[in-house]
C-alpha positions in Angstrom: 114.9 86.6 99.7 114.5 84.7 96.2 115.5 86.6 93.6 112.4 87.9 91.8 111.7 88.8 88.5 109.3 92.1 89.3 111.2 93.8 92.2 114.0 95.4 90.1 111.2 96.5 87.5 109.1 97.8 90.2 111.8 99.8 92.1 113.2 101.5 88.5 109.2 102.3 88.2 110.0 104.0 91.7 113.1 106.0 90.5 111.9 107.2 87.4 108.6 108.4 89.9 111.1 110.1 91.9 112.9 112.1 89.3 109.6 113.1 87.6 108.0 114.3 91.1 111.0 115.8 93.1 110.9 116.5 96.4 108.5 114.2 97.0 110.2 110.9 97.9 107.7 109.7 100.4 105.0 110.2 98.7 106.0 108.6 95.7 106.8 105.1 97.9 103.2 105.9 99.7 101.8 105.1 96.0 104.0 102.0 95.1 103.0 100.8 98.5 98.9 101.6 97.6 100.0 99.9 93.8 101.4 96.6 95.0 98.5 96.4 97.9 95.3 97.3 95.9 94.5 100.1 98.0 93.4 103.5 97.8 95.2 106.7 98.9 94.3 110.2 100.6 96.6 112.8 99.4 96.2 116.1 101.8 98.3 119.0 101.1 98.3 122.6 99.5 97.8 123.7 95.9 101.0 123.3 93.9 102.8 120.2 95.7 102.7 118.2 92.6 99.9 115.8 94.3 98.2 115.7 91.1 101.5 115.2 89.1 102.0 111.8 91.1 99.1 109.9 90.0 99.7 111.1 86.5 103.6 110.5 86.5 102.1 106.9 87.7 99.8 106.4 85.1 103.0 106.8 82.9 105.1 104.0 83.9 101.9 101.5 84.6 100.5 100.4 81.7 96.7 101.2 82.5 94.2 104.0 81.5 94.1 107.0 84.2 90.6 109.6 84.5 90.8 112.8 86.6 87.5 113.4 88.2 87.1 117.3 89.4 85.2 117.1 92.2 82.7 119.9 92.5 79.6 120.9 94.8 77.2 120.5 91.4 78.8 117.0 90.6 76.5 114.6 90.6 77.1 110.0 91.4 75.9 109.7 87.8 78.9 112.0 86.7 81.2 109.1 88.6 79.8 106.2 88.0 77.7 106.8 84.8 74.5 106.1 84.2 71.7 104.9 81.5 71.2 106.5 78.1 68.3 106.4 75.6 69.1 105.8 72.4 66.3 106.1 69.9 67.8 103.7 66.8 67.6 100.7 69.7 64.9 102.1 71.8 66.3 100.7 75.0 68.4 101.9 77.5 72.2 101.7 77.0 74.8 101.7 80.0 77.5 104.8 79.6 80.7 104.0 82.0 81.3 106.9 84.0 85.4 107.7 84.7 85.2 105.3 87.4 85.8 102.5 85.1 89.4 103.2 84.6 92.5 101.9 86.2 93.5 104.7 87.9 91.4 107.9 89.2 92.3 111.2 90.0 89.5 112.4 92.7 90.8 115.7 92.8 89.3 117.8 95.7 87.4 114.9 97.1 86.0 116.7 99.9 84.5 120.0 97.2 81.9 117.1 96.0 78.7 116.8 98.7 78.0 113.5 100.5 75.5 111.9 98.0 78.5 112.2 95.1 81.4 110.9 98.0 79.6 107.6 98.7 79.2 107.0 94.8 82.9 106.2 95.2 82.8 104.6 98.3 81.7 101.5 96.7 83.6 101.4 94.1 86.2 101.8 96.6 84.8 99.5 99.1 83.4 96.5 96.8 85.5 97.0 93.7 81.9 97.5 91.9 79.6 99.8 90.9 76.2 99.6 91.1 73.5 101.3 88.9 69.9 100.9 89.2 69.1 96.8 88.7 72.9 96.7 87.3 76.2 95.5 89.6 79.5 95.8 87.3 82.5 95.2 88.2 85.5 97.6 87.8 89.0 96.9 86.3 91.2 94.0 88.2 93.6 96.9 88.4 92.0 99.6 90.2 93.3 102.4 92.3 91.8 105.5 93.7 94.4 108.3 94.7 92.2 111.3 96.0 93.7 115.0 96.8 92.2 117.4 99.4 93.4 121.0 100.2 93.3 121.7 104.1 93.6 125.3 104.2 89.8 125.8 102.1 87.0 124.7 104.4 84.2 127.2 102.7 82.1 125.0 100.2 84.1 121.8 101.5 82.5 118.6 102.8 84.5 116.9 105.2 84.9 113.0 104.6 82.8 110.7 106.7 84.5 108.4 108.6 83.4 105.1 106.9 84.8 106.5 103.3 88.1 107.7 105.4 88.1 104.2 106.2 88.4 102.8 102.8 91.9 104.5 102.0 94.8 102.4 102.9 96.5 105.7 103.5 96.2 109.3 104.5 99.5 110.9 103.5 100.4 114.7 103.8 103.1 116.6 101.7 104.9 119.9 102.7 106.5 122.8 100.8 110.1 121.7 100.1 113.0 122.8 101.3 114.7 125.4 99.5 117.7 123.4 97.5 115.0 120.9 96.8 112.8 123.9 95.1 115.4 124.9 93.6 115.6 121.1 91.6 112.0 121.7 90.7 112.7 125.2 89.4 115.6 123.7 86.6 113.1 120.4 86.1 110.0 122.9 85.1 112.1 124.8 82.9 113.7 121.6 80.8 110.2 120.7 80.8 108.8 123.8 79.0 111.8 124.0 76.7 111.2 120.0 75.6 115.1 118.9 77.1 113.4 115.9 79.2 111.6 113.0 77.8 107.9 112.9 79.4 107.8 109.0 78.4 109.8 105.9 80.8 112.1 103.9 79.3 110.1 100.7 80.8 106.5 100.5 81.8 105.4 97.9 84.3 102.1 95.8 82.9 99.1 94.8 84.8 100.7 91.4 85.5 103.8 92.7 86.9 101.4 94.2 89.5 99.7 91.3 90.2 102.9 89.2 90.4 104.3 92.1 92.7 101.4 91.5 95.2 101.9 87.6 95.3 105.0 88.3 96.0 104.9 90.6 99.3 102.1 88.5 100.4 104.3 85.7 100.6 107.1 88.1 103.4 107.5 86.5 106.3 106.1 88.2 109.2 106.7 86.4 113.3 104.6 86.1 115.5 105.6 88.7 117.9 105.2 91.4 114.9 101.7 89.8 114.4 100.9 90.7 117.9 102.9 94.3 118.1 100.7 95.0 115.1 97.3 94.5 117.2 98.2 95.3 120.2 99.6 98.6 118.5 95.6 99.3 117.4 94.0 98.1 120.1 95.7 100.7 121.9 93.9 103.0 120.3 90.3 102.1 121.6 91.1 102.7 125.0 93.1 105.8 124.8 91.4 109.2 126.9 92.1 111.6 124.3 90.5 109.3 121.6 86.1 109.1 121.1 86.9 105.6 118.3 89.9 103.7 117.7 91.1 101.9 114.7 89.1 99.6 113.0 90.3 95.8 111.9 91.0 97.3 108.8 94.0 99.3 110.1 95.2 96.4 111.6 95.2 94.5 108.0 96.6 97.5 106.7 99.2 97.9 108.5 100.3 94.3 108.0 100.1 94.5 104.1 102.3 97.7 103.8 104.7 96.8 106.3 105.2 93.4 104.0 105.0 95.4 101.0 108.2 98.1 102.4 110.1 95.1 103.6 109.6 94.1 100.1 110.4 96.6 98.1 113.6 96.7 100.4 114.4 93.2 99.1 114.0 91.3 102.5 112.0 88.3 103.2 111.0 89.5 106.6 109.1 92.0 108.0 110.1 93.8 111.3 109.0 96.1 114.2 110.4 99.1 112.1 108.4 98.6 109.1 105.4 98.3 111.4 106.8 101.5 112.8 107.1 103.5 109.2 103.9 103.2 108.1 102.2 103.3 111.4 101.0 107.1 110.8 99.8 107.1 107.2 97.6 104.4 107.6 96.2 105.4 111.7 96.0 109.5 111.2 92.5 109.2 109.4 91.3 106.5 111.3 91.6 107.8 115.2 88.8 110.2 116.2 90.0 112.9 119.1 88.0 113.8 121.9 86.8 117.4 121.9 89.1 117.7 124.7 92.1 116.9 122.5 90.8 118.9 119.9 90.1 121.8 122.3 94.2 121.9 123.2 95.2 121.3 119.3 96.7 117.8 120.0 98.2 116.5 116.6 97.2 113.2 115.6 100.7 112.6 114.6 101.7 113.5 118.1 99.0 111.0 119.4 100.5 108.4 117.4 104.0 108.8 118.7 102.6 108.5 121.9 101.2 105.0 121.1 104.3 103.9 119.5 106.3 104.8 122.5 103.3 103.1 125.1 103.3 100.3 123.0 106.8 97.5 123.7 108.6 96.7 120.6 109.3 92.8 120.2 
C-alpha cells in the first residue's frame, strides 16, 4: 500500500497497549479496530482481567478526555447524560454535561444499570447525540463507548436488549491467562507499585491521527467476491434452524469496516476472505438469537458461528 504517515504511529500506539495490558493481545487489537472505525465495544469477562485497564491504558496514548461511569441499579439517565440546573444569580436553567460528553467512556457493569438508564446511552451510541428535554447536543467528533459486563453475576443484572447489543461494533470476551503469561503480569504489577515503569507513552496519537487513520482504511480495497462472501456470510444467519433472528445490516457493514481496518493495520491495501474470517465472531456473537432448542442443548454461539463459516464457500 502507499506509505502512510499514521500507520506506524497507530501500530507503536498498539505495542505500548500491549505491554501495559499483558496477556491481552486480542483484546487490545479489538479496541484499535473500535478506534479507527468509530464504534463501540462490549467487553464480557470476569472481575480482574484488566478490562477496565484497556480503556484507560487507551485513554493514555489518545490524546482525549476518558470518564468511567459505574453503572448501578439506583443510576439514573440524568446521571449519564446530565441534566438542567437552577441557578438562582441567572434565574434560568443551565445545562450540566453528564460524563457522556467525553471522548472515551468507561460503562463499567453496563448490564447492573436498569433499562430506563441503558437506553440513555443507546443514543448517544446510536446518533452520536444526546438529547435532554427541548435540547439535542451533539457529543465529541471523537467518541467511543467501551462497556464491561461480568457473566458469572446474574442477581441484580439487567440483561442488554437486543437493539443496544446492536449498537456495539463488537462483543469481545477475555479469559484467565495462561500461567507463564500471569506470571508476566505478576513482575509488571510489582514494577508498578514500586514506581520502576513509566505510566506515561513516549508518543500519543491526536484526534486527527484518528480521523486520518479512518480515511485511510476506508480507502482498502475490498473485491467483489469478498463483498458478497461478506453477505452471503450474514444472510446465512436468518435462515438457520437453531437461530429465532439473524444478523442485522449492521453486521454486514460491520464486518466490512473491521476486516478493512485489520487488513490495514497489517499494512495491505486489500482485504481478503481471512480478514472476513477473524473478525467474523466478535462482531456476530451478540447479534444471532438461539432458538430455545439450541439453548436447551447449550449450543455455543461461537460454535454456531464456525458452523456458518464452514457452510458458507470461501471465494
Amino acid at each position: 500500500m502507499t506509505d502512510s504517515t499514521v500507520l506506524p504511529r497507530v501500530r507503536a500506539a498498539r505495542r505500548w497497549l500491549e505491554q501495559r495490558v499483558v496477556g491481552q493481545d486480542r483484546l487490545m487489537q479489538r479496541l484499535v479496530v473500535a478506534l479507527v472505525c468509530g464504534g463501540h465495544l462490549l467487553v464480557e469477562g470476569a472481575p480482574g482481567l484488566a478490562k477496565t485497564r484497556a480503556i484507560k491504558e487507551l485513554a493514555r496514548v489518545v490524546e482525549g478526555d476518558f470518564h468511567r461511569i459505574q453503572f448501578t441499579p439506583d443510576l439514573l439517565p440524568g446521571d449519564i447524560t446530565g441534566s438542567e440546573i437552577y441557578r438562582n444569580e441567572t434565574a434560568s436553567f443551565e445545562f450540566q454535561p453528564g460524563p457522556v460528553f467525553h471522548n472515551m467512556v468507561l460503562a463499567d457493569e453496563v448490564n447492573r444499570a436498569p433499562a430506563k438508564v441503558q437506553s440513555a446511552l443507546l443514543e448517544a451510541m446510536a446518533e452520536h447525540q444526546v438529547t435532554v428535554g427541548r435540547r439535542t447536543l451533539a457529543l465529541p467528533p471523537l467518541f467511543l463507548v467501551m462497556a464491561t459486563q461480568n457473566p458469572i453475576e446474574h442477581e441484580g443484572a439487567y440483561p442488554l436488549p437486543e437493539a443496544q447489543l446492536d449498537r456495539f461494533l463488537m462483543l469481545v470476551r477475555v479469559d484467565y491467562p495462561p500461567p507463564a503469561v500471569e506470571h508476566e503480569i505478576l513482575r509488571l504489577a510489582r514494577e508498578e507499585h514500586a514506581g520502576l515503569v513509566s505510566e506515561e507513552p513516549e508518543g500519543r496519537l491526536s484526534q486527527e491521527d484518528v480521523f486520518r487513520a479512518r480515511r485511510e482504511a476506508s480507502e482498502v480495497f475490498m473485491a467483489p467476491a469478498v463483498e458478497r462472501y461478506i453477505v452471503e456470510l450474514v444472510a446465512a444467519t436468518r435462515s438457520r434452524n437453531d437461530l429465532d433472528y439473524g444478523a442485522s445490516p449492521r453486521a454486514t457493514i460491520a464486518i466490512d469496516q473491521c476486516a478493512r481496518i485489520t487488513a490495514w493495520l497489517e499494512g495491505r491495501d486489500y482485504t481478503s476472505p481471512e480478514d472476513v474470517q477473524s473478525v467474523a465472531h466478535d462482531v456476530m456473537r451478540h447479534r444471532l438469537i438461539p432458538t430455545f432448542e439450541a439453548q436447551a442443548r447449550g449450543v455455543e454461539m461461537d460454535v454456531l458461528i464456525d458452523d456458518l463459516l464452514g457452510d458458507v464457500p470461501v471465494p
